[in-house]
N, C-alpha and C positions, 0 to 999 in steps of 0.2 A: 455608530460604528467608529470604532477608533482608524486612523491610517491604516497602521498594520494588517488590521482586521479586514479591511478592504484589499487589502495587497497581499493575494493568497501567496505571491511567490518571495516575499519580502517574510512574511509568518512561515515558511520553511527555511530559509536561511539564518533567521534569527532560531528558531527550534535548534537546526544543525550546530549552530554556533554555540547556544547553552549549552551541549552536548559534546563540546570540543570537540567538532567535527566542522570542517572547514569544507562547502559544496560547490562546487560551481554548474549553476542551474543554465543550461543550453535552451533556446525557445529557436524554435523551428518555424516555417512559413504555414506549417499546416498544422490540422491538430494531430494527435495520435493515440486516438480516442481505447484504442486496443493492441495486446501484448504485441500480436501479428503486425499491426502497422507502426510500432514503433521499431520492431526486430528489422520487419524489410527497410525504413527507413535508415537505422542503424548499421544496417548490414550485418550483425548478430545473429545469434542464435536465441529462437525464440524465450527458452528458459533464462537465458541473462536479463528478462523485462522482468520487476518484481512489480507485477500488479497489486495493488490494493483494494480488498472486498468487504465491503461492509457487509453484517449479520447484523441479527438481535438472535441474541439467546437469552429465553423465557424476557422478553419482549429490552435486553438490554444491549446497548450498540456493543460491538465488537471489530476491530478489522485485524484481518488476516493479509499478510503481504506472503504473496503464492507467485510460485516460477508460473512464467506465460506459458509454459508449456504441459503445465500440470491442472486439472481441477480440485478444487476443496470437496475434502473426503467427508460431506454433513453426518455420518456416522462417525466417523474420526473425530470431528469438531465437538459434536455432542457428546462422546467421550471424556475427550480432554478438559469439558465445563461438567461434567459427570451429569446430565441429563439424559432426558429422553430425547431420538432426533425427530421429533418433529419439534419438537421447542426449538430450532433452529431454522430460522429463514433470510434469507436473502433480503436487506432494507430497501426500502424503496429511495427512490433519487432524492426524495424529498427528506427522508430520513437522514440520506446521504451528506445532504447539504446542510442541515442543521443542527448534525453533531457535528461532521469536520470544518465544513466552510467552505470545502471543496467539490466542483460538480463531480458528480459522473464521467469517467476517464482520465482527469485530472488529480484524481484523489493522492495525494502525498502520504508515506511514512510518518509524517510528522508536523507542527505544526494545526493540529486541530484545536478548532473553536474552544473543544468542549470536551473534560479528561475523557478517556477511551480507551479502554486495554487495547493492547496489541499484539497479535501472537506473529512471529516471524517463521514460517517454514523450512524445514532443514535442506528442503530441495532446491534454494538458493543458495548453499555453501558448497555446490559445488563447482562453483564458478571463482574464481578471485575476484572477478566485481562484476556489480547489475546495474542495471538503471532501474531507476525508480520516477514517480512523476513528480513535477515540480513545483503542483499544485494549480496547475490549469492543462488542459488536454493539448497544446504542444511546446511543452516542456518537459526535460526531464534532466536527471546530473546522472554520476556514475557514481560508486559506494563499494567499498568492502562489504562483505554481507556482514563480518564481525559492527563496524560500524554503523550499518543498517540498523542492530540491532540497538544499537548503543542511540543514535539520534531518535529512532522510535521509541525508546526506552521501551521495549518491548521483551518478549521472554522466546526462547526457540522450542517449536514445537514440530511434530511429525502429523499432520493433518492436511496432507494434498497424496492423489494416485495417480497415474499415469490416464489420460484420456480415453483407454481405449473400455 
């Protein structure tokens, strides 16, 4: 493993950077493993945490960066890849970890191991800016969603609904 590769939080700020986007990644005493415990730590509103979720659809990584306040619509998802949804499942950690390099709750916008589509949901432009993780679970920076989109190099999509 090269440095970088090793230094999850060093591979998001060089990602942002190629991306002419300039991040300043905040690490906290604790981790923030979830949108909820980033929000209360932040003092935010839940939906300003842009979680990152890994899928496979028809068995290929995908993440989705979804408001904390919202879930991924697997019919929507399955849509917008023009499948059937059960060809859409939720990756395991381990899947997690060996396409982006990121654990579980720490997962970054960018910065992965290994190329990976990214869809961004439109339910995080309605904020002027989100946090995003840093690439370890207590880390995270703040982001235009426009540039969210742009350091993800990702595409904006309508695939999250309301929890209830």
């Amino acid at each position: 493993m090269t440095d970088t590769a090793s230094n999850p939080e060093e591979r998001v700020r060089r990602a942002a950077a190629a991306a002419g986007v300039a991040i300043e990644i905040v690490r906290f005493d604790v981790a923030l493993p979830t949108a909820a415990a980033a929000a209360e730590r932040l003092g935010c509103k839940v939906g300003r945490i842009a979680k990152s979720l890994v899928f496979t659809v028809d068995g290929a990584p995908l993440v989705v960066l979804a408001p904390g306040d919202r879930v991924v619509d697997h019919r929507r998802l399955a849509d917008e890849r023009g499948v059937g949804r059960r060809r859409v499942k939720q990756a395991s950690p381990e899947t997690v970890l060996e396409v982006t390099g990121f654990v579980v709750g720490g997962v970054a916008p960018c910065g992965h191991l290994r190329p990976v589509e990214v869809l961004v949901d439109e339910g995080l432009f309605r904020f002027e800016s989100v946090f995003a993780a840093g690439g370890t679970p207590p880390t995270l920076f703040e982001i235009a969603p426009a540039d969210l989109v742009r350091v993800a190099r990702g595409r904006r999509v309508d695939v999250t609904k309301d929890r209830s």
